[in-house]
TIVOVO-259807 format. One record per residue (C-alpha): residue number from 1; residue in one letter; x, z, y. Coordinates in pm, whole numbers. Layout:
N
(node NUM, A, (X, Z, Y))
...
//
This chain:
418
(node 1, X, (11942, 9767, 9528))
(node 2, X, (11690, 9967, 9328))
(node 3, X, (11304, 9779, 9270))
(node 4, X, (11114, 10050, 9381))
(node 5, X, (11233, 10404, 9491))
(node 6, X, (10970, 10720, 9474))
(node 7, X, (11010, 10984, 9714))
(node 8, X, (10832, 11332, 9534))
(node 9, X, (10887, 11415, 9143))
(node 10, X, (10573, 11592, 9163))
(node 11, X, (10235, 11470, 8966))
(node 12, X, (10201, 11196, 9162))
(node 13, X, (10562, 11050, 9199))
(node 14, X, (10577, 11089, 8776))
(node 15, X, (10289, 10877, 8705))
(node 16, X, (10342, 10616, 8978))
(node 17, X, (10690, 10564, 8852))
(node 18, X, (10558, 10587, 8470))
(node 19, X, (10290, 10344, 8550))
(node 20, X, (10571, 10117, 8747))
(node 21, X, (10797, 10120, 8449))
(node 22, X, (10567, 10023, 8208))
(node 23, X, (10451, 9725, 8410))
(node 24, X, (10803, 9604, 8387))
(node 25, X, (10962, 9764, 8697))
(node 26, X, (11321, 9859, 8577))
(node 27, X, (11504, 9975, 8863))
(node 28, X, (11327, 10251, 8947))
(node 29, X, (11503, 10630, 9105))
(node 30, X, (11298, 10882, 9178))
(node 31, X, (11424, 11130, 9466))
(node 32, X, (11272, 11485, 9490))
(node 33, X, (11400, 11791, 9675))
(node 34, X, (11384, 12018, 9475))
(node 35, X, (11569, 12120, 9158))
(node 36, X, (11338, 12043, 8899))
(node 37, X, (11071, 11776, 8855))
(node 38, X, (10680, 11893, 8868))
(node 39, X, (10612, 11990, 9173))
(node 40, X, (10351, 12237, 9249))
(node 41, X, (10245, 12245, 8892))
(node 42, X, (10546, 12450, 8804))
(node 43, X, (10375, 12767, 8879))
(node 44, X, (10028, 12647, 8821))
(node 45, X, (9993, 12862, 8492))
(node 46, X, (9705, 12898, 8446))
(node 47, X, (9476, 12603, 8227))
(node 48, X, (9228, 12358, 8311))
(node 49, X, (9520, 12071, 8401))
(node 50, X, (9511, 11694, 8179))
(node 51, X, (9115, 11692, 8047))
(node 52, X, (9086, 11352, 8219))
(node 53, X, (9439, 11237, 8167))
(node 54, X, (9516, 11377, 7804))
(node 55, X, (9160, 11502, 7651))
(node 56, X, (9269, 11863, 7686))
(node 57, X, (9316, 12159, 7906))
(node 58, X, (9676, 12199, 7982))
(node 59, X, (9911, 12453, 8200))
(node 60, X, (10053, 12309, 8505))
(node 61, X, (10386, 12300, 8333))
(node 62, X, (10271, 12142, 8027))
(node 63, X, (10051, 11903, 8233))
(node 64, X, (10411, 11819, 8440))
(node 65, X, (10612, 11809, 8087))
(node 66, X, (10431, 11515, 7952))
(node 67, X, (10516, 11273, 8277))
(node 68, X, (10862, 11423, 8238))
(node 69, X, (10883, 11335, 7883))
(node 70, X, (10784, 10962, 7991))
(node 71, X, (11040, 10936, 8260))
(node 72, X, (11323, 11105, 8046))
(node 73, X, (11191, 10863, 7779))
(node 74, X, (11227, 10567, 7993))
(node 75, X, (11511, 10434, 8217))
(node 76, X, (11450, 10615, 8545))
(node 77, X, (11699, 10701, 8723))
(node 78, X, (11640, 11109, 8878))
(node 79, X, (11805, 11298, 9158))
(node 80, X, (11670, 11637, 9248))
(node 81, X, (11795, 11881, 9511))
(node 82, X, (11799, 11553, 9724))
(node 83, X, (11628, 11556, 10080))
(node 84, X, (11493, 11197, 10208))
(node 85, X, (11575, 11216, 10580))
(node 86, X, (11462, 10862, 10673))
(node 87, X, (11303, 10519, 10554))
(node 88, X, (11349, 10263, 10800))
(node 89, X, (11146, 9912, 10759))
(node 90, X, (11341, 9750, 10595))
(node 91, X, (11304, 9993, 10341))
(node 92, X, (11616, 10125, 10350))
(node 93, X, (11600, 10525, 10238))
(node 94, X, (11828, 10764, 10337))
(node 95, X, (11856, 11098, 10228))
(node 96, X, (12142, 11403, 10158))
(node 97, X, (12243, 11639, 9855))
(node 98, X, (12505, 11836, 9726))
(node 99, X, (12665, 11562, 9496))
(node 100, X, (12612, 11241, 9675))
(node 101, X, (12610, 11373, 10029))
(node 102, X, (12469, 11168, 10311))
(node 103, X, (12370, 10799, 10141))
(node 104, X, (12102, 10500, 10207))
(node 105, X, (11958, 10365, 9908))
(node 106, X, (11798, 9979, 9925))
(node 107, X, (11487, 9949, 9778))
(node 108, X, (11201, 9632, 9747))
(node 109, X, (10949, 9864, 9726))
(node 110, X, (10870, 10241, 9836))
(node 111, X, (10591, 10489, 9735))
(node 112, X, (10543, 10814, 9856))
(node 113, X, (10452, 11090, 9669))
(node 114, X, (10584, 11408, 9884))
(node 115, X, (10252, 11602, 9798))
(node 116, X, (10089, 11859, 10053))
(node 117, X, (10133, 12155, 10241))
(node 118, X, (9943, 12502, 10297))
(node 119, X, (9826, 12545, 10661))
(node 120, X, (9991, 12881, 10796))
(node 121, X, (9806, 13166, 11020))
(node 122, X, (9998, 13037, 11288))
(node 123, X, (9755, 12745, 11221))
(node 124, X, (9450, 12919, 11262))
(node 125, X, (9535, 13157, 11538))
(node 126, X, (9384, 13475, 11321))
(node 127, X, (9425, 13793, 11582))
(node 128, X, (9595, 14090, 11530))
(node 129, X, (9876, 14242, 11460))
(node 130, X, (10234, 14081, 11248))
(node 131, X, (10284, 14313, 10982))
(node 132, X, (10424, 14231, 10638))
(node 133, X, (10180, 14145, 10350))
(node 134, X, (10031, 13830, 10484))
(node 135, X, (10085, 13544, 10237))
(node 136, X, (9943, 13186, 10173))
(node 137, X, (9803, 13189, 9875))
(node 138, X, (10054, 12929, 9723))
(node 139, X, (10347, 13135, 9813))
(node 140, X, (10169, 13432, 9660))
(node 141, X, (10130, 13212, 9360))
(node 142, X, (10487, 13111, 9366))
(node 143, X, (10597, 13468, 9424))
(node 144, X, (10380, 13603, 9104))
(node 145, X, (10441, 13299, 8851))
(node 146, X, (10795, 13197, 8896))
(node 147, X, (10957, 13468, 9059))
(node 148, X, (10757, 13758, 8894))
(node 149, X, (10716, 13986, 9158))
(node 150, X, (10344, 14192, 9272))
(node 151, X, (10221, 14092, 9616))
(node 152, X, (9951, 14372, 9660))
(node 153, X, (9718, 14593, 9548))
(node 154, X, (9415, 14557, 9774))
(node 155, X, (9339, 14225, 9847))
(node 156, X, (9127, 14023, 10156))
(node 157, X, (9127, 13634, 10061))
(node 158, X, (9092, 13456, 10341))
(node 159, X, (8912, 13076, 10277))
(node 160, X, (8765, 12980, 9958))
(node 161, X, (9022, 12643, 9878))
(node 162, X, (9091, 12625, 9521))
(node 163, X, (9438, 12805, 9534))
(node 164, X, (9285, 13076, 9666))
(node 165, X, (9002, 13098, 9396))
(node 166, X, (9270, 13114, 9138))
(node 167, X, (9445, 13363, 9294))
(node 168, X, (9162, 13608, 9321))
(node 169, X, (9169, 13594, 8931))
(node 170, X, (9518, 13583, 8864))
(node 171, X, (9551, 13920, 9126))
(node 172, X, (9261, 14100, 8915))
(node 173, X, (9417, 13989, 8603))
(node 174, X, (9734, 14144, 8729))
(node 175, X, (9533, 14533, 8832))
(node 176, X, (9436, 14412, 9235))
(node 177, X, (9155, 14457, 9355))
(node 178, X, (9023, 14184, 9524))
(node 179, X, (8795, 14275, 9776))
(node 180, X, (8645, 14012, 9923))
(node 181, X, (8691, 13604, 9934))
(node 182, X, (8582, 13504, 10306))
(node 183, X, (8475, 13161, 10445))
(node 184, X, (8412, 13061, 10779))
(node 185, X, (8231, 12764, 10675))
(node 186, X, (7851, 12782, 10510))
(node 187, X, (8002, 12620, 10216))
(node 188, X, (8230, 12675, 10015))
(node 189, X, (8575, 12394, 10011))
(node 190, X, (8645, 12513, 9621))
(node 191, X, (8564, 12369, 9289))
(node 192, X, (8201, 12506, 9194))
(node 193, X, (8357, 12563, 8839))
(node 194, X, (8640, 12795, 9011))
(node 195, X, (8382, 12985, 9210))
(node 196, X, (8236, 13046, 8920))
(node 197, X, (8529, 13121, 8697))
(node 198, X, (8766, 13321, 8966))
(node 199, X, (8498, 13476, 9146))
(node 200, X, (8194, 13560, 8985))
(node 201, X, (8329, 13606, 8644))
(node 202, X, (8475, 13926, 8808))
(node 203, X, (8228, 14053, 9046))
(node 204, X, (8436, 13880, 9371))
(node 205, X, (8226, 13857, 9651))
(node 206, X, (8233, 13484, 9857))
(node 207, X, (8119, 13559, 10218))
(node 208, X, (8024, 13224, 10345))
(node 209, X, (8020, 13211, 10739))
(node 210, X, (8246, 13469, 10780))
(node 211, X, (8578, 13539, 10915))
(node 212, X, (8907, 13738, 10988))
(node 213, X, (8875, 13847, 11332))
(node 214, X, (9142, 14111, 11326))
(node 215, X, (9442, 14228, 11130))
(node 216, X, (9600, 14566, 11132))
(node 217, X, (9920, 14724, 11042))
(node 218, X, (10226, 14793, 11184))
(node 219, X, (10532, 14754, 10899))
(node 220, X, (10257, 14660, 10617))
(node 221, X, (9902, 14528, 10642))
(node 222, X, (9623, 14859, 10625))
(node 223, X, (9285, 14644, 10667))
(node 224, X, (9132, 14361, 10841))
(node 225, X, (8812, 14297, 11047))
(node 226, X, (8588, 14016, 10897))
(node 227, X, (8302, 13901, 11091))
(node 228, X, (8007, 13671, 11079))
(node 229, X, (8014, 13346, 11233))
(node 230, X, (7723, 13146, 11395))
(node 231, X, (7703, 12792, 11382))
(node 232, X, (7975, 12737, 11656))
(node 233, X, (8206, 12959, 11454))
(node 234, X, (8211, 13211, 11718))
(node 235, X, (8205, 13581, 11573))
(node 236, X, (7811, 13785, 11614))
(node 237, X, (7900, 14096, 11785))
(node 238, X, (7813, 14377, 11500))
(node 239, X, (7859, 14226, 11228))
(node 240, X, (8196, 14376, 11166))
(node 241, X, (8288, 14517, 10823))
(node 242, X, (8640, 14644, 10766))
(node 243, X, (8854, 14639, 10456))
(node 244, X, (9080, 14872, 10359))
(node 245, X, (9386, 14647, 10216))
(node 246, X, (9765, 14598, 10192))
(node 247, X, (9716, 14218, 10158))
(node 248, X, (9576, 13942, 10326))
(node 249, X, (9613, 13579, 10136))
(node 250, X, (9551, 13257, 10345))
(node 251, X, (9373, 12970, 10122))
(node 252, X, (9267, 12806, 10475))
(node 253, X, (9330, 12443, 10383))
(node 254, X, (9630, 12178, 10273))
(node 255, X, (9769, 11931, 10492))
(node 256, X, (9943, 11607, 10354))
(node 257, X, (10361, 11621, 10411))
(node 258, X, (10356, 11353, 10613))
(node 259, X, (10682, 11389, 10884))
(node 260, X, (10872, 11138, 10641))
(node 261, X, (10561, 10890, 10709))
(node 262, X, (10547, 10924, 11072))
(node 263, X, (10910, 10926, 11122))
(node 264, X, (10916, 10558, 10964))
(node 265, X, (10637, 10500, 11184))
(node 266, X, (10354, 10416, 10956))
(node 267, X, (10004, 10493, 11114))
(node 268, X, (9787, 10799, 10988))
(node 269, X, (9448, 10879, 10972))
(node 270, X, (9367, 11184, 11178))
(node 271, X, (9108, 11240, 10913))
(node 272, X, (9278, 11265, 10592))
(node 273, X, (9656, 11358, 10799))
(node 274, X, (9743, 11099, 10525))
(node 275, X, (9847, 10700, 10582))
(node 276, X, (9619, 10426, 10646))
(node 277, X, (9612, 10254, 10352))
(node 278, X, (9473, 9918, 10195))
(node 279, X, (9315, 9926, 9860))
(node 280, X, (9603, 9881, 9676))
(node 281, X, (9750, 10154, 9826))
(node 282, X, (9990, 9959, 10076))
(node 283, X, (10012, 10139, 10393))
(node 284, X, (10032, 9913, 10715))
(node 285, X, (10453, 9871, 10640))
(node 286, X, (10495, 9601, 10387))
(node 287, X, (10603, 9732, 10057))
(node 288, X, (10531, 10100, 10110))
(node 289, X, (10269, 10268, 9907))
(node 290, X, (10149, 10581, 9936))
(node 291, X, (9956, 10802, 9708))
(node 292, X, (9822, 11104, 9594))
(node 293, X, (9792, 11451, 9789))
(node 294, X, (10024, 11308, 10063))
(node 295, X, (9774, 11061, 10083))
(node 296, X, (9465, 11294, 10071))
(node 297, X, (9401, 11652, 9946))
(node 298, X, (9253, 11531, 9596))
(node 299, X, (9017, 11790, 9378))
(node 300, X, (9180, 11781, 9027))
(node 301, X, (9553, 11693, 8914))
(node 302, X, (9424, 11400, 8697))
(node 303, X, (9276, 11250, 8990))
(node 304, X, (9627, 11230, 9104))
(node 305, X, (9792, 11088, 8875))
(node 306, X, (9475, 10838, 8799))
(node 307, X, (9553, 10714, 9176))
(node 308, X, (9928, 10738, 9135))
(node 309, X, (9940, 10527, 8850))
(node 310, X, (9727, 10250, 8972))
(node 311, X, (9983, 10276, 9295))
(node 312, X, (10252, 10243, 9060))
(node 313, X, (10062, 9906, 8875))
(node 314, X, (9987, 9763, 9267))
(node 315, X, (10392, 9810, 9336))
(node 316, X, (10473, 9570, 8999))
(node 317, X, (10237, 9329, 9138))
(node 318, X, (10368, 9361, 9452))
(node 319, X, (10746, 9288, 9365))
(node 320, X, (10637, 9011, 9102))
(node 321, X, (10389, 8843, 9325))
(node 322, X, (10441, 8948, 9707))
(node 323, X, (10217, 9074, 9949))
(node 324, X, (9850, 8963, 9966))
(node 325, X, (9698, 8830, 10301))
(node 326, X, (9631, 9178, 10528))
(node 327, X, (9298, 8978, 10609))
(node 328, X, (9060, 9287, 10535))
(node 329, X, (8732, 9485, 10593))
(node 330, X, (8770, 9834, 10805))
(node 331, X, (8586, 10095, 10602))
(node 332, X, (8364, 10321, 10886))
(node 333, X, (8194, 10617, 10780))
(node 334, X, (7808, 10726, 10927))
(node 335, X, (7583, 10955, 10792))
(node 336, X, (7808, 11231, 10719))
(node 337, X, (8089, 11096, 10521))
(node 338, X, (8408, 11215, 10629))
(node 339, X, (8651, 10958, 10534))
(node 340, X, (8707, 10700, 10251))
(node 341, X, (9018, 10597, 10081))
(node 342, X, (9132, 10312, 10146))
(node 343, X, (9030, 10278, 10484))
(node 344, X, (9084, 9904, 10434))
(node 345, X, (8949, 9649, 10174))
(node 346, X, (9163, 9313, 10167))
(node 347, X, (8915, 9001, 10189))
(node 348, X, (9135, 8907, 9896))
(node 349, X, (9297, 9193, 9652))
(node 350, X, (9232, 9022, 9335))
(node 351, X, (9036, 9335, 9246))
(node 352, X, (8727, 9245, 8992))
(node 353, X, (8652, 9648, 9154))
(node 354, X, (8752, 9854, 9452))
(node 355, X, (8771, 10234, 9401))
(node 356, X, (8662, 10385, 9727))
(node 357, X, (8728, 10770, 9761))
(node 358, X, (8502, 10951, 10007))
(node 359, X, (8420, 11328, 10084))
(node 360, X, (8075, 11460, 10289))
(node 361, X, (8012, 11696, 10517))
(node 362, X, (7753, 11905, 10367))
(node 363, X, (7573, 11999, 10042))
(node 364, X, (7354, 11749, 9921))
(node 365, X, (7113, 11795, 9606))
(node 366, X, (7043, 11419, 9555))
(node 367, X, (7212, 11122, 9766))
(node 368, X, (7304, 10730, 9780))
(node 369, X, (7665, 10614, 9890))
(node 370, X, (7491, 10313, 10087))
(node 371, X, (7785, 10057, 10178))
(node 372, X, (7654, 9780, 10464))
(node 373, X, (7734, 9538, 10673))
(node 374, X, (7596, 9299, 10936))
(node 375, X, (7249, 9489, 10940))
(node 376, X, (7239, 9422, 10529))
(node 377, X, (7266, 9652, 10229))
(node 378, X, (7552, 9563, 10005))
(node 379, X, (7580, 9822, 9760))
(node 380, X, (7426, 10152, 9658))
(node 381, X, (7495, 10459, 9454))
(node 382, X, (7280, 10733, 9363))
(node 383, X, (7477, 11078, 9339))
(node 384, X, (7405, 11450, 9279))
(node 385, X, (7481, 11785, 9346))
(node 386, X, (7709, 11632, 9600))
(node 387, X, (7949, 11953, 9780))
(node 388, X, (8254, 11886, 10050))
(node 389, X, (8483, 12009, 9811))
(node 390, X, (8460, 11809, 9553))
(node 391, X, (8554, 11406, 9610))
(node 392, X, (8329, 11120, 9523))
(node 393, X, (8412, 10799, 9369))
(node 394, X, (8218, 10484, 9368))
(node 395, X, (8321, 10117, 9251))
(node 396, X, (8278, 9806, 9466))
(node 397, X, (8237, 9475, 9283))
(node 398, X, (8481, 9255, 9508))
(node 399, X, (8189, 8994, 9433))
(node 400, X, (7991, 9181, 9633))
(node 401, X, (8171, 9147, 9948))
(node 402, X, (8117, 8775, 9946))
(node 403, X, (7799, 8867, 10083))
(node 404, X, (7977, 8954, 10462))
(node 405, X, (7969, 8672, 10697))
(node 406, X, (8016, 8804, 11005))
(node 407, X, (8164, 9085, 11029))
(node 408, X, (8507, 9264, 10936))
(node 409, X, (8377, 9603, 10930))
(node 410, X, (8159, 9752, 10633))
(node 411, X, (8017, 10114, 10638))
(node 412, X, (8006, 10366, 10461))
(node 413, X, (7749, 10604, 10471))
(node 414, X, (7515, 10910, 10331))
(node 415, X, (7139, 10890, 10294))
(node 416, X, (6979, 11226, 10169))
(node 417, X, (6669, 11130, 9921))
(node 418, X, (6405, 11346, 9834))
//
């Protein structure tokens, strides 16, 4: 019987269990698939990583080698090259690997930490032609940084996500020539500092409301069509331009891994793709938490392991103290806020403040976070330079929600002011 097991020994699995640990959690294993610890960051070399966390700008190794450092340090127990097949709700976890084989580990508490995928072109149903040369931009990064092979020479980036805007410097850096980055949306869903640094830095031109409308090639990518979009998304007839190119990288969104959460039948919000969750991070099965990008697509590393560490705090409470009444306020959103995180506030979390995590629609040069409920004003926050890439954080005094009588719903909206 192990306290707490933590599926993922990427960013966020370290810090929760870290955090756990040093709250006095002892039993703690960590299970992660592959064969090394880190996650993602492994072949995030390039800097920028820890400036939050650590006060300075670390690779995405170094950034993973201090969390390692604090597990080694500690008494966690590690298995890599181990695949979690189930978790049943009794929290029982099962999973397979070379050594062990097939086992089922018993565990008080569970947090899950399997990270996020890259959405595929299967995914976004891009015409054309199936030649070779087509790559997510994460797999290009993988195939550069770890494994040290070239991907192309000529290069079409297809969506402006943050992966993608690293890549389009790391390729030039490398002798491509990146022709374009293109972006069906108006806006783009980067970092404004990696627009700046990855793309206009080195004269990479961002084509907002634009798209990939055909591919060509028959062994190995030659060009692609990119079109203009209106504001239905549909291609304007003759606005084609074609590029010349042997590559085509796909930075068209992440997506939480979240088959492990439906297949122990926890409920997820079709707007995040992540698990409801309450505000400490407890999904709707008792003693499993959830965090970090398999929770939602977060901005910045540190804001990661910032979440996964206060996951790992909530699971100590949790096994010292039990669970807290589920009595609770639904979060809506209005106004053009996407979704918030958590989705629900308990009545009574102990919480002197509530982090709530939100992401707009649209660019927004100064705003107020307006929270409400029953017809009345309960808290508001004045933000800006707001952008639908980057995430926005605002702190609710639990005093506050004394002030909601009637109603178990509080909302959560935008208000645009001049």
């Amino acid at each position: 019987m192990y306290d707490l097991i933590v599926v993922g020994g990427g960013p966020a699995g370290l810090a929760a269990a870290s955090a756990a640990w040093e709250k006095g959690v002892k039993k703690i294993l960590i299970l992660e698939r592959d064969r090394e610890l880190g996650g993602i960051l492994n072949q995030c070399i390039h800097n920028g990583f820890g400036v939050k966390t650590f006060g300075e700008a670390l690779s995405g190794p170094e950034y993973a080698d201090r969390f390692e450092r604090m597990v080694a340090e500690s008494g966690i127990e590690v298995k890599t090259d181990t695949m979690v097949l189930d978790i049943d709700e009794n929290r029982n976890v099962s999973a397979v690997n070379p050594v062990d084989g097939y086992v089922t580990y018993k565990a008080k508490a569970v947090i899950l930490a399997m990270g996020c995928r890259e959405r595929t072109r299967g995914a976004i149903s891009i015409p054309g032609t199936r030649p070779a040369g087509i790559f997510s931009a994460g797999t290009a990064q993988r195939y550069m940084n770890i494994d040290g092979f070239m991907v192309g020479k000529r290069v079409v980036i297809l969506g402006s996500g943050d992966i993608g805007l690293i890549m389009a410097r790391r390729m030039t850096l490398e002798g491509a020539k990146v022709l374009a980055c293109v972006e069906v949306m108006p806006v783009s869903s980067g970092l404004r500092a990696n627009i700046a640094r990855c793309l206009d830095d080195f004269g990479i031109p961002l084509l907002l409301s634009h798209t990939v409308t055909d591919i060509r090639g028959n062994k190995r990518i030659t060009g692609v069509t990119v079109q203009e979009v209106d504001s239905r998304m549909v291609p304007i007839p003759g606005t084609e331009q074609y590029f010349d190119c042997d590559t085509l990288l796909l930075s068209v969104g992440l997506v939480p891994e979240n088959e492990l959460t439906k297949k122990a039948g926890i409920g997820l919000d079709p707007r995040t793709r992540g698990a409801y969750v309450f505000e400490n991070r407890e999904t709707e099965n008792e003693g499993v938490f959830a965090c970090g990008n398999v929770l939602h697509v977060h901005d910045l590393v540190d804001y990661v392991s910032e979440e996964a560490r206060f996951a790992g705090e909530a699971v100590a409470d949790y096994i010292e103290n039990g669970e807290r009444p589920k009595e609770s306020f639904l979060l809506t959103t209005s106004g053009g806020v996407t979704y918030t995180v958590p989705q629900r506030i308990r009545k009574d979390s102990g919480m002197k403040l509530v982090n709530i995590y939100l992401r707009i629609n649209r660019k927004v040069k100064k705003g107020d976070i307006v929270i409400s409920a029953d017809d009345m004003e309960i808290a508001r926050y004045h933000k800006e330079n707001l952008a639908p890439g980057e995430m926005i954080t605002v702190a609710l005094p639990s005093v506050l929600m004394q002030k909601v009588s009637g109603s178990d719903m509080m909302d959560v909206s935008l208000e645009e002011v001049p």
